[in-house]
OpenMM code with the backbone's topology and positions (N, CA, C; nanometers):
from openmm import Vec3, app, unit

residues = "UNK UNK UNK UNK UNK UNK UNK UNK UNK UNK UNK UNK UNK UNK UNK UNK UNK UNK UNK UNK UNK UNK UNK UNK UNK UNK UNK UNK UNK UNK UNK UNK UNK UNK UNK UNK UNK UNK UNK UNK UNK UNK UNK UNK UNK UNK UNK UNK UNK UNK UNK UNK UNK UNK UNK UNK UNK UNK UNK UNK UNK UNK UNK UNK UNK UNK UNK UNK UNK UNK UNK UNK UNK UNK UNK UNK UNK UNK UNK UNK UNK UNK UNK UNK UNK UNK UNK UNK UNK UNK UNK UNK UNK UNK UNK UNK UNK UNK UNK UNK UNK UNK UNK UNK UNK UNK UNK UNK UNK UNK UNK UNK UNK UNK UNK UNK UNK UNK UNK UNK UNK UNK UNK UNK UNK UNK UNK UNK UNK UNK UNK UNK UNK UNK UNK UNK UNK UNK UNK UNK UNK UNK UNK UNK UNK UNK UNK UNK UNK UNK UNK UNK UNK UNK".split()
positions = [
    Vec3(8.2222, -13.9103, 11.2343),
    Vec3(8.1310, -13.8571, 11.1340),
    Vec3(8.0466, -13.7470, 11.1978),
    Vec3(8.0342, -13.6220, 11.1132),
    Vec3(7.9898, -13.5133, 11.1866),
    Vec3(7.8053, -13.5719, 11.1294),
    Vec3(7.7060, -13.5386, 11.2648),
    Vec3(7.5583, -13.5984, 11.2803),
    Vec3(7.5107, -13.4562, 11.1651),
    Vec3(7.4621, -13.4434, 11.1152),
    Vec3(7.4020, -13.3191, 10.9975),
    Vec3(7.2619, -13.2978, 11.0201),
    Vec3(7.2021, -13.3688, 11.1080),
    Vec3(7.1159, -13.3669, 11.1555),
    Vec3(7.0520, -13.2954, 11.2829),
    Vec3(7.1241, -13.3077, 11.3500),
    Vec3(7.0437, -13.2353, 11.5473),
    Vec3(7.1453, -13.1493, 11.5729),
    Vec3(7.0977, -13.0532, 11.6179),
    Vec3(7.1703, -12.9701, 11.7072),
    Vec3(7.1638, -12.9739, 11.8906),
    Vec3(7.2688, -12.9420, 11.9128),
    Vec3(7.2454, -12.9311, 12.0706),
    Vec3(7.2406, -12.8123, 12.1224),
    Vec3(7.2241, -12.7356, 12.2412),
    Vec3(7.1931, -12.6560, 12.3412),
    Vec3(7.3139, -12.5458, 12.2964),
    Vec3(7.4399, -12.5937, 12.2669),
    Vec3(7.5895, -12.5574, 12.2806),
    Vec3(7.6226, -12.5626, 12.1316),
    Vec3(7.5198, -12.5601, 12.0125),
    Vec3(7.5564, -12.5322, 11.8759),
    Vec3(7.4608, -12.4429, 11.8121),
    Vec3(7.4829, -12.4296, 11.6937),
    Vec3(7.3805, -12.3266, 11.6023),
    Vec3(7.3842, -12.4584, 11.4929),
    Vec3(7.2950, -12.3909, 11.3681),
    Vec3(7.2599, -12.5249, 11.2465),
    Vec3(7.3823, -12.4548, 11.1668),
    Vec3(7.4385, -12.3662, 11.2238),
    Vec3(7.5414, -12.3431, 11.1021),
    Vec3(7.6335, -12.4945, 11.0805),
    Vec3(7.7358, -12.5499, 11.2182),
    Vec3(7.7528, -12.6001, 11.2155),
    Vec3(7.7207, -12.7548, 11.1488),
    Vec3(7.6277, -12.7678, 11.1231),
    Vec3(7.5486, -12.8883, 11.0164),
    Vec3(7.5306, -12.8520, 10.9122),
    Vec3(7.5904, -12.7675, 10.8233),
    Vec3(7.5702, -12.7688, 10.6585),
    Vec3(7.6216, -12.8882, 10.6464),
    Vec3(7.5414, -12.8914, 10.5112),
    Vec3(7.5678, -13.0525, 10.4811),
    Vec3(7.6697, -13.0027, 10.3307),
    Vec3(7.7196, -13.1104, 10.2751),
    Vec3(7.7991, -13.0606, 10.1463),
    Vec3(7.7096, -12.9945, 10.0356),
    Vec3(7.7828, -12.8670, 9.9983),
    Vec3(7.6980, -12.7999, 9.8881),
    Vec3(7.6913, -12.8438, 9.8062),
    Vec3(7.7972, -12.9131, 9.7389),
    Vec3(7.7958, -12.9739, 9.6358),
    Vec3(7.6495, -13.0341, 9.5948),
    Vec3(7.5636, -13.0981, 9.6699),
    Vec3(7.4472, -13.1365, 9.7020),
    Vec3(7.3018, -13.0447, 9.6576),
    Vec3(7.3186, -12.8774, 9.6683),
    Vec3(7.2486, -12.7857, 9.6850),
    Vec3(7.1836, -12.8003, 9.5634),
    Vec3(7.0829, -12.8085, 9.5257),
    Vec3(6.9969, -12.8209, 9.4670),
    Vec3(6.8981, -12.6606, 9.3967),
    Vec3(6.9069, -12.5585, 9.5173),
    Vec3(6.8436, -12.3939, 9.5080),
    Vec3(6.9831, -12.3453, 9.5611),
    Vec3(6.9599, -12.1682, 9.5338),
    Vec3(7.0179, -12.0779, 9.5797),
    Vec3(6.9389, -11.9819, 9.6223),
    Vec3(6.9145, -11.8834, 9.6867),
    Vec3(6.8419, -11.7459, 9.7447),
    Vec3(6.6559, -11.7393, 9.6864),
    Vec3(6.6096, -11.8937, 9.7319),
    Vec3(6.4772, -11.9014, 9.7597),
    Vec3(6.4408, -11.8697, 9.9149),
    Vec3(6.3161, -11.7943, 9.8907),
    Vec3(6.2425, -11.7693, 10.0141),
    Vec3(6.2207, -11.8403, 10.0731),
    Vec3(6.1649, -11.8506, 10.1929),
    Vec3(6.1353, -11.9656, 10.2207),
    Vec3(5.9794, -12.0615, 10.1923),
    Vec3(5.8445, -11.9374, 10.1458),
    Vec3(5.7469, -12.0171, 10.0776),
    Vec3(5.7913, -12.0587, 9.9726),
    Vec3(5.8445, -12.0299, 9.9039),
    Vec3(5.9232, -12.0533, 9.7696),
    Vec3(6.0014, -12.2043, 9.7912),
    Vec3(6.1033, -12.2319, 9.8454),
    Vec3(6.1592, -12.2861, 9.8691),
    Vec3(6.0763, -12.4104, 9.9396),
    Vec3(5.9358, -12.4062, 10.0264),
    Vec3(5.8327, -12.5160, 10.0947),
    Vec3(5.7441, -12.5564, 9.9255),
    Vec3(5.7485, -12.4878, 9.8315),
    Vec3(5.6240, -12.5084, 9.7840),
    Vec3(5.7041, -12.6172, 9.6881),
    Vec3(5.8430, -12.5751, 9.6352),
    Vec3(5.9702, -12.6224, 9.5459),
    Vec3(5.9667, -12.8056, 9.6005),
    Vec3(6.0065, -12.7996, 9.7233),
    Vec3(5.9452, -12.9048, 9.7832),
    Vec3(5.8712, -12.9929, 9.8178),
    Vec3(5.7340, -12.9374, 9.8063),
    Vec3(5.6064, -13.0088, 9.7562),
    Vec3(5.6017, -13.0783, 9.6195),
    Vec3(5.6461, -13.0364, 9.5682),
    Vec3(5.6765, -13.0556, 9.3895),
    Vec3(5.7467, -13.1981, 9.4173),
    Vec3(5.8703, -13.1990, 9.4364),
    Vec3(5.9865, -13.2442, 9.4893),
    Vec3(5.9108, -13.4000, 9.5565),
    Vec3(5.8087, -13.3954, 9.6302),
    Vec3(5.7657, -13.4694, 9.7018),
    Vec3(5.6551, -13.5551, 9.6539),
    Vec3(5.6058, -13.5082, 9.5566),
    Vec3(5.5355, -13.5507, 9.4667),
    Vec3(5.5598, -13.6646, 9.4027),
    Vec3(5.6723, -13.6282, 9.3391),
    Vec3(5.7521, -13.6832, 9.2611),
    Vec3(5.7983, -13.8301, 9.3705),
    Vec3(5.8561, -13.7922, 9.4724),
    Vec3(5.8766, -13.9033, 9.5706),
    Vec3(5.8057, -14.0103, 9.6067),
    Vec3(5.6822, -13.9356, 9.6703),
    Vec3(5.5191, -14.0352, 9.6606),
    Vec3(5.5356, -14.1201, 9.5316),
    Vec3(5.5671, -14.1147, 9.4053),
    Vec3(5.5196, -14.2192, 9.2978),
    Vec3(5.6369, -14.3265, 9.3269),
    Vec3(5.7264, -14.3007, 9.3868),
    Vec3(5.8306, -14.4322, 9.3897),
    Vec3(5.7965, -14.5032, 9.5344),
    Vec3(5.7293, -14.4565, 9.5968),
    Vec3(5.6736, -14.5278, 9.7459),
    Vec3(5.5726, -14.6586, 9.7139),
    Vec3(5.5913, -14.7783, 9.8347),
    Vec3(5.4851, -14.8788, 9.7879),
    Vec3(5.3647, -14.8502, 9.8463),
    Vec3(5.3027, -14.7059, 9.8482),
    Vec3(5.1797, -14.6702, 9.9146),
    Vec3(5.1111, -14.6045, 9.7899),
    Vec3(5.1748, -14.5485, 9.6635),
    Vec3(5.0841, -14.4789, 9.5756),
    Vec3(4.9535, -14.5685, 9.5817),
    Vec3(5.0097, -14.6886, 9.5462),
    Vec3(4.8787, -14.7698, 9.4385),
    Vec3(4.7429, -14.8000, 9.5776),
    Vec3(4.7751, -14.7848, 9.7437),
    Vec3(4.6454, -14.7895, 9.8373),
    Vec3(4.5846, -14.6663, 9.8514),
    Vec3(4.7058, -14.5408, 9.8609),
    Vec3(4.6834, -14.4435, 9.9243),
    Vec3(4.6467, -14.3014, 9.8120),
    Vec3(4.5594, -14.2563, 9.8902),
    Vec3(4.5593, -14.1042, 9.7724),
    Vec3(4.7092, -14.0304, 9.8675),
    Vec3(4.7763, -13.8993, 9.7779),
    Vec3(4.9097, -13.8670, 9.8281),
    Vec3(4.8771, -13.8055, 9.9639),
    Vec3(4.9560, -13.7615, 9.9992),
    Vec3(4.9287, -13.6548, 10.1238),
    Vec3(4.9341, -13.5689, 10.1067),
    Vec3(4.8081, -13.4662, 10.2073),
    Vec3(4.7691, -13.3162, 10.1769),
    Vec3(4.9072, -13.2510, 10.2543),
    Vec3(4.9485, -13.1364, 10.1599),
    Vec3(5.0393, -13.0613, 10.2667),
    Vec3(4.9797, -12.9564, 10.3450),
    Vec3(4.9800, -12.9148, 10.4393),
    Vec3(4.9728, -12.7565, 10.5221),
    Vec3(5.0470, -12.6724, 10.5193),
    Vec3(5.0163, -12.5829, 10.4639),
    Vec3(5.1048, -12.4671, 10.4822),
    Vec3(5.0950, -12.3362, 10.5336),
    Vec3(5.1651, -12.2800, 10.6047),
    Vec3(5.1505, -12.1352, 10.6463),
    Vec3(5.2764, -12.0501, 10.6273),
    Vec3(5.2648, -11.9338, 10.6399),
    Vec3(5.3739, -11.8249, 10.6186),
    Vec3(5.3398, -11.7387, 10.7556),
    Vec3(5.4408, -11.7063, 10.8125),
    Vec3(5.3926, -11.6481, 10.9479),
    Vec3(5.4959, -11.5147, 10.9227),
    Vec3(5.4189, -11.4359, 11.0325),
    Vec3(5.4832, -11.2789, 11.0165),
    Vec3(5.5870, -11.2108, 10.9947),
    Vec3(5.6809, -11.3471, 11.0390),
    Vec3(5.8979, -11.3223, 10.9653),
    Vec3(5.8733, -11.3745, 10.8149),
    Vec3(5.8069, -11.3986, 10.7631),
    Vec3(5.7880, -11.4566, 10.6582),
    Vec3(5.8746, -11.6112, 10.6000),
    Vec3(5.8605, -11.6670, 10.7549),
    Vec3(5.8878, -11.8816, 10.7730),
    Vec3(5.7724, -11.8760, 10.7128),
    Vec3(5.8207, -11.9771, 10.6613),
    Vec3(5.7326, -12.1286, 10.5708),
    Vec3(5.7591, -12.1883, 10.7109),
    Vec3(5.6020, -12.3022, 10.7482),
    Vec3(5.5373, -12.3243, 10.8003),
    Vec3(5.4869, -12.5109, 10.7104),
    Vec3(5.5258, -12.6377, 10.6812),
    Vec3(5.4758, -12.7149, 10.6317),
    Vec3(5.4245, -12.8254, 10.7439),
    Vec3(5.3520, -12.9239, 10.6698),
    Vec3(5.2974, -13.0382, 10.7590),
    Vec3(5.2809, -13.1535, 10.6325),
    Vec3(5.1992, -13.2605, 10.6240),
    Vec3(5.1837, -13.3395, 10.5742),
    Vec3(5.0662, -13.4131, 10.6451),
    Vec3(4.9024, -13.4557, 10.6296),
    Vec3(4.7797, -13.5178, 10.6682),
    Vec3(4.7598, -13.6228, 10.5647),
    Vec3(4.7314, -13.7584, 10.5508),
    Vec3(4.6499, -13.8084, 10.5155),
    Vec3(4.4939, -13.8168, 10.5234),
    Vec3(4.4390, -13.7655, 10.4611),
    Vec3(4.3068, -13.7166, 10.4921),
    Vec3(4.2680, -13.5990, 10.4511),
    Vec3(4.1053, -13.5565, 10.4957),
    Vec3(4.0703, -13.4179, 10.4603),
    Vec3(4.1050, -13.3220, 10.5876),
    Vec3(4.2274, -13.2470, 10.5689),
    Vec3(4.2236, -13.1106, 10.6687),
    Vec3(4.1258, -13.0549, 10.7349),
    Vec3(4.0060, -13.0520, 10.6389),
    Vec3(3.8501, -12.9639, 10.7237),
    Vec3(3.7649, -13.0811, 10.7650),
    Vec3(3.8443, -13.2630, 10.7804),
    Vec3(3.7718, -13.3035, 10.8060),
    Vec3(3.8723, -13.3925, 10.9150),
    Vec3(3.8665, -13.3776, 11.0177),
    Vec3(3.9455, -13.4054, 11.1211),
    Vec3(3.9387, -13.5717, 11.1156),
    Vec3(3.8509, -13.5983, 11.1158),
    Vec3(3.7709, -13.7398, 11.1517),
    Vec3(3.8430, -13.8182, 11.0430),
    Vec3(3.8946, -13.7662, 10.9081),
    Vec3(3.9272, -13.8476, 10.8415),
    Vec3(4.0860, -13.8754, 10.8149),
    Vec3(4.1823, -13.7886, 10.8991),
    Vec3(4.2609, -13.8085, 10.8951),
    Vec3(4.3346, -13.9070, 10.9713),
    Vec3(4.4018, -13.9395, 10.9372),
    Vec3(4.4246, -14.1396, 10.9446),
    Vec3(4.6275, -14.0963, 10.9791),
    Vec3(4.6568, -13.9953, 10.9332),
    Vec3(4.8193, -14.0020, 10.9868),
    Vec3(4.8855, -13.8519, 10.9487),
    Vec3(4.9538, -13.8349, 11.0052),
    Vec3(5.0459, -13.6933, 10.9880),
    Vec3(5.1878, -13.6711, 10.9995),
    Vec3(5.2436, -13.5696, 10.9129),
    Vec3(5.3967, -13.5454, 10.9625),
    Vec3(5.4204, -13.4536, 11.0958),
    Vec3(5.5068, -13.4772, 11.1223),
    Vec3(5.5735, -13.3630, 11.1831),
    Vec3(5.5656, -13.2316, 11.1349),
    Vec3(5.5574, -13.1137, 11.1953),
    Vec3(5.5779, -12.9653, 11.2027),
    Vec3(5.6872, -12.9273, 11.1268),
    Vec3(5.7228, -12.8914, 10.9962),
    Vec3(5.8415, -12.8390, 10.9714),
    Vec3(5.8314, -12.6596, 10.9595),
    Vec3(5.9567, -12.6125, 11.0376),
    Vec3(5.9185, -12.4479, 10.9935),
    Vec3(6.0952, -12.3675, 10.9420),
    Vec3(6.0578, -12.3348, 10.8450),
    Vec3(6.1518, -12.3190, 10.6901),
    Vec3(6.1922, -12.1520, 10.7123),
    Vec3(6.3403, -12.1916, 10.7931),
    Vec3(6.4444, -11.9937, 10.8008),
    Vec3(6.4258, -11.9574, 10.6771),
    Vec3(6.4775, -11.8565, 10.6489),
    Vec3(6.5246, -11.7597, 10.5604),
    Vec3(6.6878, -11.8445, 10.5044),
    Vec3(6.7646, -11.9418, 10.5791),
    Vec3(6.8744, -11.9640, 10.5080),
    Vec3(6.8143, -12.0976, 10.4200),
    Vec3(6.7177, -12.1449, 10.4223),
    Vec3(6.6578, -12.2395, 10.3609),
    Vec3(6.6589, -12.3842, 10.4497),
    Vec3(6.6682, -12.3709, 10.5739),
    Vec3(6.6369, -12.4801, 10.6912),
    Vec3(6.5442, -12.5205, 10.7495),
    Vec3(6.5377, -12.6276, 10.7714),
    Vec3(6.3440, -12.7077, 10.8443),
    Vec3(6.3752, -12.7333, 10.9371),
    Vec3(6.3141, -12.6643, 11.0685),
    Vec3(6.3321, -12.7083, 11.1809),
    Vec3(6.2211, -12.8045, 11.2262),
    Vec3(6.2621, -12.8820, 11.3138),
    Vec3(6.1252, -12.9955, 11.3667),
    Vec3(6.2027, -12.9813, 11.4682),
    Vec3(6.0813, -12.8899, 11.5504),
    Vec3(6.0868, -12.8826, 11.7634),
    Vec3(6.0627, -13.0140, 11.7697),
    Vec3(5.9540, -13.1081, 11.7417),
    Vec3(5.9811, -13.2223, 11.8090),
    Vec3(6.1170, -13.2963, 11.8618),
    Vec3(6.2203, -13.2979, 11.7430),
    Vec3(6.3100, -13.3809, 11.8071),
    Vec3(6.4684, -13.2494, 11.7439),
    Vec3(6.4399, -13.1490, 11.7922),
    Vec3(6.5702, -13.0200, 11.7724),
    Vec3(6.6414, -13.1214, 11.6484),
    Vec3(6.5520, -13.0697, 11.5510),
    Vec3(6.5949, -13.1313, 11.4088),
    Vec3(6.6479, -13.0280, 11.3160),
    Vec3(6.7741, -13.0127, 11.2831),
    Vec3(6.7539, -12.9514, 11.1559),
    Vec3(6.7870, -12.9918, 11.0321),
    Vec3(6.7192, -12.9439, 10.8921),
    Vec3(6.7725, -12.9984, 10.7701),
    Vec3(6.7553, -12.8940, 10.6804),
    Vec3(6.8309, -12.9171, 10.6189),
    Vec3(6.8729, -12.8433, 10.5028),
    Vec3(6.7577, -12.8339, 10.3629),
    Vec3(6.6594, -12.7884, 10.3567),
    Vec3(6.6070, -12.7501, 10.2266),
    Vec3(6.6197, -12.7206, 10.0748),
    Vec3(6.7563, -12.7152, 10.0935),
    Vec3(6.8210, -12.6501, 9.9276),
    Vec3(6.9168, -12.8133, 9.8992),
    Vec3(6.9555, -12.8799, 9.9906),
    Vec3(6.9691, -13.0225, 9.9824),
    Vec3(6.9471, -13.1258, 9.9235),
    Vec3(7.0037, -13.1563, 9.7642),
    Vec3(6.9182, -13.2822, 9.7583),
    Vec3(6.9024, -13.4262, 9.8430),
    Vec3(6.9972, -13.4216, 9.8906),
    Vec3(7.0241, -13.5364, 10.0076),
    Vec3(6.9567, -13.5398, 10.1352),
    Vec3(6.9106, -13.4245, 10.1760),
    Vec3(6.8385, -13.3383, 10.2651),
    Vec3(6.6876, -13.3614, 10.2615),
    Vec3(6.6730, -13.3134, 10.1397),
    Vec3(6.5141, -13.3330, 10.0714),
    Vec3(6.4540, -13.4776, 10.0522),
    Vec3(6.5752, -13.5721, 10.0165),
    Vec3(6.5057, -13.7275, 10.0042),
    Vec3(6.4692, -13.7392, 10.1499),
    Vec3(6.5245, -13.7214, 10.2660),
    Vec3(6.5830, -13.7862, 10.3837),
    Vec3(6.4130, -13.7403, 10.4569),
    Vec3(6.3892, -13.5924, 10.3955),
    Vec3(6.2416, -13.5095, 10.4668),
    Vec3(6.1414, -13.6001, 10.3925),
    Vec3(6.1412, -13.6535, 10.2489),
    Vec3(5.9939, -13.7204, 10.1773),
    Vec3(6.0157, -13.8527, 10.2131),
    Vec3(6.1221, -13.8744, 10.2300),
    Vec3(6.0781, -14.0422, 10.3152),
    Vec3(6.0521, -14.0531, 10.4635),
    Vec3(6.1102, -13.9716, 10.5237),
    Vec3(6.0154, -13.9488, 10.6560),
    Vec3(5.8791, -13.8995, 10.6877),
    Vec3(5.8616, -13.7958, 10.6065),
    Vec3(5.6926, -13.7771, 10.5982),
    Vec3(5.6111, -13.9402, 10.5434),
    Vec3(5.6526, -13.9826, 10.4502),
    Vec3(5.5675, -14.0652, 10.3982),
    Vec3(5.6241, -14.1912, 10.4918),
    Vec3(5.7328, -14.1900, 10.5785),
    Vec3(5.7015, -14.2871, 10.7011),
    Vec3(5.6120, -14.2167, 10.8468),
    Vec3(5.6068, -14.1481, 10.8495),
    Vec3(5.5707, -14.0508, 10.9672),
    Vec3(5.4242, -14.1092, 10.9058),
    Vec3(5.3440, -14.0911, 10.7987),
    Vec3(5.2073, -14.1005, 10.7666),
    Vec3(5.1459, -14.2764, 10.7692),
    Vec3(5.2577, -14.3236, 10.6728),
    Vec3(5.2051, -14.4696, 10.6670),
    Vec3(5.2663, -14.6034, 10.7245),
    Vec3(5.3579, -14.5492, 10.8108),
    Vec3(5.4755, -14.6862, 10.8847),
    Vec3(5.6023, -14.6931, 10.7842),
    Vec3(5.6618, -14.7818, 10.8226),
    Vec3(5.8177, -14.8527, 10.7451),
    Vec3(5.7879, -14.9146, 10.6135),
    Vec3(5.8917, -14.8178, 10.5552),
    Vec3(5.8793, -14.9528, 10.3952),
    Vec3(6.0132, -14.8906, 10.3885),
    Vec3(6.0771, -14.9303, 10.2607),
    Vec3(6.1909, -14.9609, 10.2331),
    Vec3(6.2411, -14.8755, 10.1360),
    Vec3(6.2961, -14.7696, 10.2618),
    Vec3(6.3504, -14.6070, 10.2024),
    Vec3(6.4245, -14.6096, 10.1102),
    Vec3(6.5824, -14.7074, 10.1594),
    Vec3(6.6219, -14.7123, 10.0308),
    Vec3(6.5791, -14.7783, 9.8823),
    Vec3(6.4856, -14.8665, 9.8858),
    Vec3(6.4178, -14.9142, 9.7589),
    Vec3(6.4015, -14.7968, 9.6565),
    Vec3(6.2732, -14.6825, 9.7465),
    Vec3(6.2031, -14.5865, 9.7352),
    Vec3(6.3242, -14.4390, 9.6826),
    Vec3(6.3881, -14.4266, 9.7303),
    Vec3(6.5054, -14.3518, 9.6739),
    Vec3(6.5941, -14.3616, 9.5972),
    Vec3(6.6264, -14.4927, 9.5815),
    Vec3(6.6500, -14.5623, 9.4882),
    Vec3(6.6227, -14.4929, 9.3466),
    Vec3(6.5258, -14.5549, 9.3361),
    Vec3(6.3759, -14.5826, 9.2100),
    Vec3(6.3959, -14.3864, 9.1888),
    Vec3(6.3779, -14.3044, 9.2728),
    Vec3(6.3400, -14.1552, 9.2933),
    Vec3(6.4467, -14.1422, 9.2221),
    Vec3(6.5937, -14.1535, 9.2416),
    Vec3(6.6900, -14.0692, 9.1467),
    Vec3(6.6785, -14.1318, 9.0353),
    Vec3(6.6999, -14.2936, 9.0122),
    Vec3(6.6732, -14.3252, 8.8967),
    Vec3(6.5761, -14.2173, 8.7843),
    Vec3(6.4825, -14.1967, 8.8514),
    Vec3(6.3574, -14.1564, 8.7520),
    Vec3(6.4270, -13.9602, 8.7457),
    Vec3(6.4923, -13.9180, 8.8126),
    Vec3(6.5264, -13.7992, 8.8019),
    Vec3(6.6409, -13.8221, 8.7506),
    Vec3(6.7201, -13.9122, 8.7146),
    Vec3(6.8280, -13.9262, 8.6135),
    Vec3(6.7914, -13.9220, 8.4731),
    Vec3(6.6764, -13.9840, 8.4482),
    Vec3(6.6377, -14.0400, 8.3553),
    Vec3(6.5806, -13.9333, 8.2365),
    Vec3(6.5043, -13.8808, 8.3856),
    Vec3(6.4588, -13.7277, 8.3321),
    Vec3(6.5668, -13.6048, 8.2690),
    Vec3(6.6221, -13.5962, 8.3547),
    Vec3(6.7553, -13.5324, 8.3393),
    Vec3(6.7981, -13.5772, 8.1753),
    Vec3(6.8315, -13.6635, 8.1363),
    Vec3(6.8932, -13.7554, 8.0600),
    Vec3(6.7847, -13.6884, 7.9339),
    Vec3(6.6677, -13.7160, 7.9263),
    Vec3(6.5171, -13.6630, 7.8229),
    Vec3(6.5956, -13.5411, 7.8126),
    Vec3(6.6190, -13.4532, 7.9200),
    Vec3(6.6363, -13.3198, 7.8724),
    Vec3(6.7139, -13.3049, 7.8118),
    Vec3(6.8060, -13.3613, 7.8624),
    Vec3(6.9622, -13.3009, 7.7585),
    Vec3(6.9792, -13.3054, 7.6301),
    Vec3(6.8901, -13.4640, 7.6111),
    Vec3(6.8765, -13.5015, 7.4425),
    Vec3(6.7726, -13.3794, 7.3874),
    Vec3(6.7122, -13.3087, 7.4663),
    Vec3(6.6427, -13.2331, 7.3787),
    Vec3(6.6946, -13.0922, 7.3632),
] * unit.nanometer
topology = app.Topology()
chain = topology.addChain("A")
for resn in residues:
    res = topology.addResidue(resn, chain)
    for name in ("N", "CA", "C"):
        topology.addAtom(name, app.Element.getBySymbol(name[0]), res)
């Protein structure tokens, strides 16, 4: 099974596309494509067993001079250091629509829906510990089926 996940020293992320079939965007920027995501994540947070303790998590964002998207994830107030209680990882978003995390030579796919669950259940484990991803993803397509389903009838 090819890993879709890490790259090594001796590859590029080309090699890790994941199936398009999956792709979710086409020729978003990459703030475009971080903010699409936030949305996206939102939506994720309500199927987690942390809504009903936790307020959601603040995202961070920056756009830097190649014009990468730049995200994070804080529980807490940003301008208030003291109150932040947990954080994600560093993600920083190419131009082909990829999140890199230097911490662990991560890459993932952004335009991904498979991609995208795999990033909101790790942030929201990265912030609040282990719960039960697949439960939580589960429940997430359900409710985007469902939705899906509203639309069509209309």
């Amino acid at each position: 099974m090819q890993n879709l996940f890490f790259k090594t020293k001796t590859s590029n992320s080309a090699v890790y596309r994941p199936d398009e079939r999956f792709n979710v965007y086409q020729g978003v920027n990459p703030e475009r494509l971080t903010k699409a995501f936030n949305n996206i994540f939102l939506l994720y947070w309500e199927c987690t067993p942390f809504k009903d303790e936790h307020k959601v998590p603040t995202m961070l964002m920056s756009i830097n001079d190649d014009k990468t998207a730049n995200f994070s994830y804080v529980d807490g107030d940003p301008d208030d250091l003291e109150s932040v209680k947990g954080c994600s990882c560093w993600y920083t978003v190419d131009h082909e629509g990829y999140a890199h995390v230097k911490e662990f030579n991560e890459v993932l796919d952004l335009k991904n829906a498979v991609h995208i669950n795999a990033i909101a259940a790790t942030i929201v484990r990265d912030i609040f510990g282990n719960f039960d991803m697949a439960e939580a993803g589960q429940i997430f397509i359900n409710n985007m089926l469902k939705e899906s389903k509203k639309r069509k009838e209309n």
